[in-house]
DSSP file (Angstrom, degrees, kcal/mol; ACC not computed):
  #  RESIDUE AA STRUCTURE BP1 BP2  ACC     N-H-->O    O-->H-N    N-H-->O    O-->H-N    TCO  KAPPA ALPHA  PHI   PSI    X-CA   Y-CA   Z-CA
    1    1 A X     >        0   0    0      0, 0.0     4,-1.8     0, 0.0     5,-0.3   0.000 360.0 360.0 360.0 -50.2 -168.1  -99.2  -79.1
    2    2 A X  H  >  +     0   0    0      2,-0.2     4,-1.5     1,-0.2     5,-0.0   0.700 360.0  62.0 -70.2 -12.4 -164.6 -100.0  -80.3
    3    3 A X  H  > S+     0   0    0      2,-0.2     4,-1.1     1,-0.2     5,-0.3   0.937 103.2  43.7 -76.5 -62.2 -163.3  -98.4  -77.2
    4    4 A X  H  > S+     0   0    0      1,-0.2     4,-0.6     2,-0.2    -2,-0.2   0.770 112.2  55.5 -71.1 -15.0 -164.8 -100.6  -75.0
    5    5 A X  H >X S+     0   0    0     -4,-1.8     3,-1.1     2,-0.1     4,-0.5   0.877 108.8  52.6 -60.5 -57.9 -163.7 -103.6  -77.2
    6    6 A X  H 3X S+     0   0    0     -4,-1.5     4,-0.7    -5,-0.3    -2,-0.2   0.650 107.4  43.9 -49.4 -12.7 -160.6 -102.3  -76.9
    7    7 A X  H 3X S+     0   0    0     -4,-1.1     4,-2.5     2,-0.2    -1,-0.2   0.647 112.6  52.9-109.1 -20.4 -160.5 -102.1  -73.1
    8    8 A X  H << S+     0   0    0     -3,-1.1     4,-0.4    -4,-0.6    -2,-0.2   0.198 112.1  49.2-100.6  18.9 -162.2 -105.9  -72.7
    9    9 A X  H  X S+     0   0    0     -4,-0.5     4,-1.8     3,-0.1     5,-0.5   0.527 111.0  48.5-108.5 -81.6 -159.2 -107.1  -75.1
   10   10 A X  H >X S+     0   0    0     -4,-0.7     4,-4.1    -5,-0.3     3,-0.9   0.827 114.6  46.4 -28.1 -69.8 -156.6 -105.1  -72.8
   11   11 A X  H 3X S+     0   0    0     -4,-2.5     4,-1.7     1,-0.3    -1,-0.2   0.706 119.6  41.0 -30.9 -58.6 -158.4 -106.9  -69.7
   12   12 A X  H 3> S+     0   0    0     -4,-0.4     4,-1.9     2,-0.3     3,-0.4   0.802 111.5  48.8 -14.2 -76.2 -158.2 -110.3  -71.5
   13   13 A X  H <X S+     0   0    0     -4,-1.8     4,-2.3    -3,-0.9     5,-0.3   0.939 115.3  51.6 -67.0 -54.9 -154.9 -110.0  -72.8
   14   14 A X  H  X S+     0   0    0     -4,-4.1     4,-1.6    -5,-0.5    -2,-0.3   0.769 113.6  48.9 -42.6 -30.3 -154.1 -108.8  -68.7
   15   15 A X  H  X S+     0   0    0     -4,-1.7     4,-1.9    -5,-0.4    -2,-0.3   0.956 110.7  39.4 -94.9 -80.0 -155.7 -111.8  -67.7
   16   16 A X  H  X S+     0   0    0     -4,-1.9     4,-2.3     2,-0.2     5,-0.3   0.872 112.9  60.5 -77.5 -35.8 -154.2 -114.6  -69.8
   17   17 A X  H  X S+     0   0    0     -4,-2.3     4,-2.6     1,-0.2     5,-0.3   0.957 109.6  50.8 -55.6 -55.2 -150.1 -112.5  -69.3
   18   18 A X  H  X S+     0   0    0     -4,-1.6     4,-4.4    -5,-0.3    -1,-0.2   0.985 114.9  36.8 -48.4 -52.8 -151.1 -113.4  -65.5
   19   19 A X  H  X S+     0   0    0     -4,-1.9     4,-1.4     1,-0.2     5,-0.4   0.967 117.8  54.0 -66.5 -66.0 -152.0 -117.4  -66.1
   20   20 A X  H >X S+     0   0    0     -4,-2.3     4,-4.1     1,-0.3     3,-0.7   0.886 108.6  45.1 -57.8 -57.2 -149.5 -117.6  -68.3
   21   21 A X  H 3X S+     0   0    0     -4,-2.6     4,-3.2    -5,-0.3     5,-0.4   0.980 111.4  51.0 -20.5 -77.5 -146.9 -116.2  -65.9
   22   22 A X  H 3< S+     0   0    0     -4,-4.4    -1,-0.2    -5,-0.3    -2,-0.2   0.374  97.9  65.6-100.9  26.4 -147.7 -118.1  -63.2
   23   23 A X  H <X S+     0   0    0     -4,-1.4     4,-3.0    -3,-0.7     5,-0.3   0.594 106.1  52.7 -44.7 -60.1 -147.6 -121.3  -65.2
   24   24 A X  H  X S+     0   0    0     -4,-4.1     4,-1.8    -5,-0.4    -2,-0.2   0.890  99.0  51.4 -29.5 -70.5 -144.2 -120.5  -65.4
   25   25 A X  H  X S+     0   0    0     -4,-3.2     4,-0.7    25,-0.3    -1,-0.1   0.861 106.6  59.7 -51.3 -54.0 -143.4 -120.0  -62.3
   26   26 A X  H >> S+     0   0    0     -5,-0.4     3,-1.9     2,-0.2     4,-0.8   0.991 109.6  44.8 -38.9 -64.2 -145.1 -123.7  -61.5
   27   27 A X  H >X S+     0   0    0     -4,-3.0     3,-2.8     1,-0.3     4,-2.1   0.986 101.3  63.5 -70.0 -49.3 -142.8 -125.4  -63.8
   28   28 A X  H 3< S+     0   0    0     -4,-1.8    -1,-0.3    -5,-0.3    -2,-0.2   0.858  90.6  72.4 -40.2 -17.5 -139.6 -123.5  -62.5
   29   29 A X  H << S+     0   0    0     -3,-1.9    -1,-0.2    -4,-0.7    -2,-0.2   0.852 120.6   7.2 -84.7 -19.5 -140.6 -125.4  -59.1
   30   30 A X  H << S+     0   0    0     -3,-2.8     2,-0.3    -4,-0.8    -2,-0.2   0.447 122.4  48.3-140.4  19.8 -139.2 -128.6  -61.0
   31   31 A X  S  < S-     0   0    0     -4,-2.1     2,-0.2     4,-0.0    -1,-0.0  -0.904  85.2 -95.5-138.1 173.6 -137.6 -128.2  -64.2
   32   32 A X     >  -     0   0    0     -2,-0.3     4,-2.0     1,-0.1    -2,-0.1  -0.416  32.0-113.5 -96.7 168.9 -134.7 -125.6  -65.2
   33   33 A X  H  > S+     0   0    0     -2,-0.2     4,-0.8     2,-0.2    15,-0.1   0.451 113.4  63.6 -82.0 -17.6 -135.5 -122.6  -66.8
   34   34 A X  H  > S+     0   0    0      2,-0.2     4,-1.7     3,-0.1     5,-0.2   0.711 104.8  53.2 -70.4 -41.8 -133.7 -123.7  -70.2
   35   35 A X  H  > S+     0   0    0      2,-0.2     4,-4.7     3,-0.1     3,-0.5   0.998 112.5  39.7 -46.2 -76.0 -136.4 -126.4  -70.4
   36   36 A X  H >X S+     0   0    0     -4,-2.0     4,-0.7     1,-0.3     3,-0.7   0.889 111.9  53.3 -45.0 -85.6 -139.2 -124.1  -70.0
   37   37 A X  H >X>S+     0   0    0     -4,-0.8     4,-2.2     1,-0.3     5,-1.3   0.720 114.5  40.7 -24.5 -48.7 -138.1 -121.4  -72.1
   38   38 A X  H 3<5S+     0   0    0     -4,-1.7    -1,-0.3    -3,-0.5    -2,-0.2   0.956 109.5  59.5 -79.2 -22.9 -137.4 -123.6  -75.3
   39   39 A X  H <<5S+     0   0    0     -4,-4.7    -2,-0.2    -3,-0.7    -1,-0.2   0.567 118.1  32.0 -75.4  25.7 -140.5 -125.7  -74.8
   40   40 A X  H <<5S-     0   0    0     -3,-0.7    -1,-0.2    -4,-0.7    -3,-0.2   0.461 111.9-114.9-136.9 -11.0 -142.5 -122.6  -75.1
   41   41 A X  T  <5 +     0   0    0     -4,-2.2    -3,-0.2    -5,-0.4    -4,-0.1   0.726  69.2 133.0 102.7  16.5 -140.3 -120.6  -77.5
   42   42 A X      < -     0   0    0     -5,-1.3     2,-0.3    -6,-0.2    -1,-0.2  -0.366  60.9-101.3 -93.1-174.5 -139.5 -117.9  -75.1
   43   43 A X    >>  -     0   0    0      1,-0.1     4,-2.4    -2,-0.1     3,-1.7  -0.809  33.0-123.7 -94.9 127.5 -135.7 -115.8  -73.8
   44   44 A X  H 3> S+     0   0    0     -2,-0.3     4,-2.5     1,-0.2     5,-0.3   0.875 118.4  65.6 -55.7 -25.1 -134.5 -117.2  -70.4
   45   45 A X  H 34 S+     0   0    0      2,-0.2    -1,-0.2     1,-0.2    -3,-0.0   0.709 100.1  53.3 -87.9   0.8 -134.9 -113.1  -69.6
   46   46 A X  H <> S+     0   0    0     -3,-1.7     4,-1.9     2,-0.1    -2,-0.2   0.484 108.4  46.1 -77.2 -15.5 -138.6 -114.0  -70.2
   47   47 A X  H  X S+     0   0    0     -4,-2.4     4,-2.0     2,-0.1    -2,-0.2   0.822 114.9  47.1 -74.9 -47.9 -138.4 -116.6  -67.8
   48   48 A X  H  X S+     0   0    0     -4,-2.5     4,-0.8    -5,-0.3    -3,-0.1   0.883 105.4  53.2 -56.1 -22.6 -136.8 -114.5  -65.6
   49   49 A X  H  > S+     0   0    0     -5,-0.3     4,-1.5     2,-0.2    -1,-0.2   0.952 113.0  53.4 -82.5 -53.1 -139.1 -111.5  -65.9
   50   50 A X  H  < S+     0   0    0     -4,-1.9   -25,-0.3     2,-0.2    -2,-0.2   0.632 105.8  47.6 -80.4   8.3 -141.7 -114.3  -65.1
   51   51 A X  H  < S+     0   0    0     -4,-2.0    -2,-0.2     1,-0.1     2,-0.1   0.922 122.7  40.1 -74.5 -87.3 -140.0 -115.6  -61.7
   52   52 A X  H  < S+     0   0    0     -4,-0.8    -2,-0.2    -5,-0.1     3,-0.1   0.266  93.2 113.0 -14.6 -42.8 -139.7 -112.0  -60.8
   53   53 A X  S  < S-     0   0    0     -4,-1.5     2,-0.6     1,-0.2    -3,-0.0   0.230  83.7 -84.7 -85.8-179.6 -143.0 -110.9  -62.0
   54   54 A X        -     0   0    0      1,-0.1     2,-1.2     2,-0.0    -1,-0.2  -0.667  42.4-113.2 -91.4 126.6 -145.6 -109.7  -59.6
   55   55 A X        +     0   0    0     -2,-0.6     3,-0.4     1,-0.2    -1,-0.1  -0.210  55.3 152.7 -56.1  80.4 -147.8 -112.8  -57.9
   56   56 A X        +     0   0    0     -2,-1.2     2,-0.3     1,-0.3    -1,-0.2   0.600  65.0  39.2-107.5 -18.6 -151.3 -111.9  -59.5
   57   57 A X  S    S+     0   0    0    -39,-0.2    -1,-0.3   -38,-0.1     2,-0.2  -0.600  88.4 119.4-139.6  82.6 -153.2 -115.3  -59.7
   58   58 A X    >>  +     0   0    0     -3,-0.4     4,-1.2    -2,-0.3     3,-0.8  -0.740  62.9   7.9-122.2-169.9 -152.1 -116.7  -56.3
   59   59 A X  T 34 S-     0   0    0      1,-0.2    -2,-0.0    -2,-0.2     0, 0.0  -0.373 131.7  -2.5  67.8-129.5 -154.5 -117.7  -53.3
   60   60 A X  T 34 S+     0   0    0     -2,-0.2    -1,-0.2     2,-0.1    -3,-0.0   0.785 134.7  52.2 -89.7 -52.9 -158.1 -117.7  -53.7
   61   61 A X  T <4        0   0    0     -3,-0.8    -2,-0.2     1,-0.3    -1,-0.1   0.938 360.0 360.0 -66.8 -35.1 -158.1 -116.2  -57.8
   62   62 A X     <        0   0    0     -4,-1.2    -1,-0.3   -43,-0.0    -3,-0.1   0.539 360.0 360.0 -63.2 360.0 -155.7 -119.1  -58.4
């Protein structure tokens, strides 16, 4: 039972790392990357990791 909590928590957690991401990425399309990064409390090399990162809620899931 706790395993399979544990595995719908990964998915989740996989799941919101994607939106979140490519929220990011959205706002890089008009504001700087200094912006973003303080108004969400992040490293510009986690804005960078999430320009970079791999396109996972684009298309049809988006």
């Amino acid at each position: 039972m706790t395993g399979l909590l544990l595995e719908d928590l990964a998915e989740q957690s996989r799941i919101i790392a994607a939106v979140r991401t490519a929220a990011i990425r959205e706002q890089l399309a008009t504001e700087p990357g200094a912006v973003i990064a303080r108004r969400h409390h992040l490293s510009r090399q986690a804005i960078h990791r999430a320009a970079n990162a791999a396109r996972a809620w684009e298309g049809e899931t988006w």
